[in-house]
N, C-alpha and C positions, 0 to 999 in steps of 0.2 A: 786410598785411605780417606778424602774427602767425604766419598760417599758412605762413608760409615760412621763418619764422625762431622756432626753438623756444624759443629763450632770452629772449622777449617774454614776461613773466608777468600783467601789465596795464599798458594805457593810459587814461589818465583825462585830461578838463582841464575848461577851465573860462573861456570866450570863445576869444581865442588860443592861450592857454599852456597847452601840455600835459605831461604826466611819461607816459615810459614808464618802468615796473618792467622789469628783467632780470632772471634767476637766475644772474648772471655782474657780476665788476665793470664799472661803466659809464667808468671812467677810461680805456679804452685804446678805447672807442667814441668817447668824448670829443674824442679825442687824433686818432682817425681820420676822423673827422668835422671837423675844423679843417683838417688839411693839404687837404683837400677840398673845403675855402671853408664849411663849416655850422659857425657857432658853436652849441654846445648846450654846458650845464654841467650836473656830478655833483649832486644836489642831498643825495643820500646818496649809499653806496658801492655802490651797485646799480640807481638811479634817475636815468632823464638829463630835464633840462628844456629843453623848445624855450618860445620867447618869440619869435614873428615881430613885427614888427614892424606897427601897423595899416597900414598901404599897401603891404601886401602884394599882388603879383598871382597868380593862378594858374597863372601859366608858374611863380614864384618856389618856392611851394608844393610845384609837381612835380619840381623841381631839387630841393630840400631831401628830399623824398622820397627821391628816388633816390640820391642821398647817402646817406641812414642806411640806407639798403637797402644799398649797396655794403659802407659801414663793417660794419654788422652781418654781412656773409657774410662779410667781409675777416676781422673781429679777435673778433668773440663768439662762431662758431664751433667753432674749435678747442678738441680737448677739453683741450689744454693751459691753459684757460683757468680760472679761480680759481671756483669755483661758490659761490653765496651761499646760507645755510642757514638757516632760520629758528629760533634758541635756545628 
């Protein structure tokens, strides 16, 4: 997914739960990702956290996927979007 979507800076996690980094705010990924059925939260202003749930299946997984794939072309895109810069 990185390589389709520029504004992915790093993913990391750690069993389930993962943090992708953006260089764009992640509130309006957030935002787009829920009307969409994927709960994920900002954990910073640039940083979204997934937490599946352990009985997770694999169909689930690739829905959630395809989700922040949509969200991310949808709303992190656009170069109207706020770009996050490291001080």
């Amino acid at each position: 997914m990185a390589r389709r979507h520029a504004v992915i800076v790093d993913v990391r996690g750690l069993g389930l739960m993962l943090a992708v980094e953006l260089s764009v705010e992640a509130a309006p990924v957030v935002d787009a990702c829920r009307e969409r059925g994927l709960l994920v939260n900002a954990v910073k202003p640039n940083t979204l956290r997934l937490v599946p749930p352990l009985i997770i299946t694999p169909a689930d997984v690739d829905e959630a996927v395809e989700i922040l794939d949509v969200a991310l072309a949808a709303v992190a895109e656009p170069a109207e979007m706020t770009v996050i810069r490291d001080s």
